[in-house]
C-alpha positions as CSV (number, residue, x, y, z in Angstrom):
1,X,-15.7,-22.9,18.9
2,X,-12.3,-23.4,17.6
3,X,-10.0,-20.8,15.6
4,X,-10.8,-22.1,12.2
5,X,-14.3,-20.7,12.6
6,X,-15.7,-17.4,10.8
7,X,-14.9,-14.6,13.7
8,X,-17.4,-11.4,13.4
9,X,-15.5,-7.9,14.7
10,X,-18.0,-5.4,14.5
11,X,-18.3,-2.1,16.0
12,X,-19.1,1.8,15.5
13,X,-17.1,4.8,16.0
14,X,-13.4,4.8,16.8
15,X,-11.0,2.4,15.8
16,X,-9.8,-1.3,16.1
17,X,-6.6,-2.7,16.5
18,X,-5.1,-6.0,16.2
19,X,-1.4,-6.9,16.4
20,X,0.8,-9.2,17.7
21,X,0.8,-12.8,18.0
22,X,-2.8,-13.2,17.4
23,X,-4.4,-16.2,16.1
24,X,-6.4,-15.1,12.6
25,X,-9.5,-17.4,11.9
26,X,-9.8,-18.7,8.3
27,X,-12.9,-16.6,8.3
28,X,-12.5,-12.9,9.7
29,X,-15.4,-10.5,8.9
30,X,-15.1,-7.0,9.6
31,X,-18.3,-4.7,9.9
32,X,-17.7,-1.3,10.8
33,X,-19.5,1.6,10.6
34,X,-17.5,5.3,11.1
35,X,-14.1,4.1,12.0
36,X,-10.6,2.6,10.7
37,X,-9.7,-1.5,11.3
38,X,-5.7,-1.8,11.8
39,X,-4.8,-5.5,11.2
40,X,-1.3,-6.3,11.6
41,X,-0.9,-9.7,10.7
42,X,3.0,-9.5,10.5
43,X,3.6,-11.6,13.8
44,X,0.1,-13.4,13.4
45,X,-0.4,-17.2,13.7
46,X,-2.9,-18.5,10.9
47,X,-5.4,-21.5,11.5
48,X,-5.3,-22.3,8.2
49,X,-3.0,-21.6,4.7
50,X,-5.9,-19.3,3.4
51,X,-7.7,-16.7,5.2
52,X,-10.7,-15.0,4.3
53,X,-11.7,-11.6,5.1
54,X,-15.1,-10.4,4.8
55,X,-15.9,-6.5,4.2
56,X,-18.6,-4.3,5.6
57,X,-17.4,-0.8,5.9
58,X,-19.2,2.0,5.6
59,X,-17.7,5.4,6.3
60,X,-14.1,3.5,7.6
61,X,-11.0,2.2,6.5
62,X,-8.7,-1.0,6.3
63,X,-5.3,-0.8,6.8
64,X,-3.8,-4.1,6.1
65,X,-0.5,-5.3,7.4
66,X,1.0,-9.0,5.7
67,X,4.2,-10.9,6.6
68,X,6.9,-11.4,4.4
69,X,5.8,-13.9,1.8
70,X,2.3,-13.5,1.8
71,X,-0.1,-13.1,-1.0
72,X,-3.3,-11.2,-1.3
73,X,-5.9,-10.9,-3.9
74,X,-8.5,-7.4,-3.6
75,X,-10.4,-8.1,-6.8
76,X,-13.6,-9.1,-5.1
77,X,-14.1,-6.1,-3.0
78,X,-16.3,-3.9,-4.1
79,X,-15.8,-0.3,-3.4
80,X,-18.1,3.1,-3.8
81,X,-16.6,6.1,-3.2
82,X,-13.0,4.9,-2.4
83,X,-10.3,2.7,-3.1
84,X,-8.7,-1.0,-2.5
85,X,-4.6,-1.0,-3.0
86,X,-2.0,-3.2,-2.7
87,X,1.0,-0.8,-1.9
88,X,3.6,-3.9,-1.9
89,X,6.4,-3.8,-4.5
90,X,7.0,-7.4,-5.9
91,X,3.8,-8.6,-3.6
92,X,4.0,-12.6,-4.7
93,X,1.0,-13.7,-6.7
94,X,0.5,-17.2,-4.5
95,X,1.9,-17.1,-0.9
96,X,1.8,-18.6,2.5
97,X,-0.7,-17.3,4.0
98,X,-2.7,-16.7,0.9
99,X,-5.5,-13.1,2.2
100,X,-8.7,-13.4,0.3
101,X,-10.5,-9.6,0.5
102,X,-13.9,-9.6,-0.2
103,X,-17.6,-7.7,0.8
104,X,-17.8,-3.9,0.4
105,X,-16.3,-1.1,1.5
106,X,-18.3,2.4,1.4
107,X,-16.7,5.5,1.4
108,X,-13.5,4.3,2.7
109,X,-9.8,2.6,1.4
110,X,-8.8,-0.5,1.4
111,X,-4.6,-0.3,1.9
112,X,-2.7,-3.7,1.8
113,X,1.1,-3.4,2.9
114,X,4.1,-5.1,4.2
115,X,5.7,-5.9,7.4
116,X,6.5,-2.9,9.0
117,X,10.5,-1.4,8.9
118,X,10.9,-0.6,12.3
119,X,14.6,1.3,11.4
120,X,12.6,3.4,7.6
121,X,10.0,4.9,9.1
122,X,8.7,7.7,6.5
123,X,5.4,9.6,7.7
């Protein structure tokens, strides 16, 4: 199967990781039950100009990492008992890549952010 097919992560418990130079799919779903997804997508490579990311959490969260330039649009996820953010200042309304969010996400967060600032670290 090639890159530009829908890629399934799922898993229980604990958490999952991807950064780097990975290649993301146009199609990414995420199921999770119990546990945190890190996407770093800052140094990614992208099959295609739009990516897609469907939701399933229950009991876990999304953290979201985007490169400079990038756009992202949260308004179809649904969420119960949480919350789905975009913490970007001046996050452009139509990028390259361009992050569809969608699915569900119970009890959990959704958090969308930059690149990180290797040099400004604030935790």
């Amino acid at each position: 199967s090639s890159a530009t097919d829908r890629v399934e992560l799922r898993g229980w418990l604990g958490s999952l990781r991807r950064q780097g130079e990975w290649m993301v799919p146009t199609r990414l779903a995420l199921v999770r039950r119990v546990g945190s997804v890190d996407l770093d997508l800052a140094n990614a490579r992208f099959a295609g100009p739009v990516v897609v990311i469907e939701l399933d959490l229950v009991r876990g969260s999304l953290d979201l990492r985007l490169p400079e330039g990038a756009s992202a649009s949260i308004d179809d996820v649904t969420v119960y008992g949480g919350s789905a953010r975009d913490r970007r200042k001046d996050a452009p309304a139509e990028g390259t890549p361009h992050v569809v969010l969608t699915g569900r996400v119970v009890l959990g967060s959704v958090n969308v952010r930059g690149p990180k600032r290797p040099l400004l670290r604030r935790r």
